[in-house]
N, C-alpha and C positions, 0 to 999 in steps of 0.2 A: 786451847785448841787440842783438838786430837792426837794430832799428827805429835805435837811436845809429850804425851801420855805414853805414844807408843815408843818414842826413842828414848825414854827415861826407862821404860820396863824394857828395852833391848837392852840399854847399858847394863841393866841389871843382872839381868838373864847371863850376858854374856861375863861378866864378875863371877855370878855364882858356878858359872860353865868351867871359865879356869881356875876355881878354885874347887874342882874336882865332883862337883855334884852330879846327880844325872838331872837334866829339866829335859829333855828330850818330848814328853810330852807338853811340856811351858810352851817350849817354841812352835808347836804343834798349834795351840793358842794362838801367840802370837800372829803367825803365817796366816790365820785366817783373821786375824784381825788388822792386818796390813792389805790384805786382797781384798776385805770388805773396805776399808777408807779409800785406796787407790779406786774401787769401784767409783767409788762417792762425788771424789775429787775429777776422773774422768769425766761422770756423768756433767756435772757442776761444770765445767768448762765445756765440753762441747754445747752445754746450750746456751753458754755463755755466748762461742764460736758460731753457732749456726744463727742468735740472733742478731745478733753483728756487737760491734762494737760503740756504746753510746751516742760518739759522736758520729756513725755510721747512719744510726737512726737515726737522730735527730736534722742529718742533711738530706737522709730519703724522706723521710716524711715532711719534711719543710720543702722540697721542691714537689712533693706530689700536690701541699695546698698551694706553691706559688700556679706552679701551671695548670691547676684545676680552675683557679680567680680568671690567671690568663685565657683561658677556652671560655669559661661563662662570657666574661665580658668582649671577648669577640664575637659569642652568639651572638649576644643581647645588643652589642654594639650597631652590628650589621643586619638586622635586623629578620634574621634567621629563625 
């Protein structure tokens, strides 16, 4: 996963930081490589959120074909 890449190259960063280096541009790097996954991981989850939740779906859509059978066959029943 990504997300394991980036906090393996932070740990690093931050070793080679207090053992006196400059990375100042590294983390520079980094910073947008953290704003582009958090982008990702947002994005990823709120369509996750706005589509519902599996078993969300699968109870709205199984009552929209129960009561769609149930309205046919009262048309058709009653002779509408």
């Amino acid at each position: 996963m990504e997300l394991q890449g980036l906090i393996r190259q932070s740990e690093k960063l931050i070793k080679r930081g207090t053992d006196g280096e400059d990375i100042s541009g590294e983390l520079e790097l980094l910073q947008d490589s953290v704003t582009a996954l958090s982008q990702q991981v947002l994005k990823r989850e709120w369509d996750r959120v706005k589509d519902g939740e599996a078993t969300f779906q699968l109870t709205k859509y199984g009552l929209v074909m129960i009561v769609g059978f149930a309205l046919l066959k009262w048309a058709y029943g009653s002779g509408i």
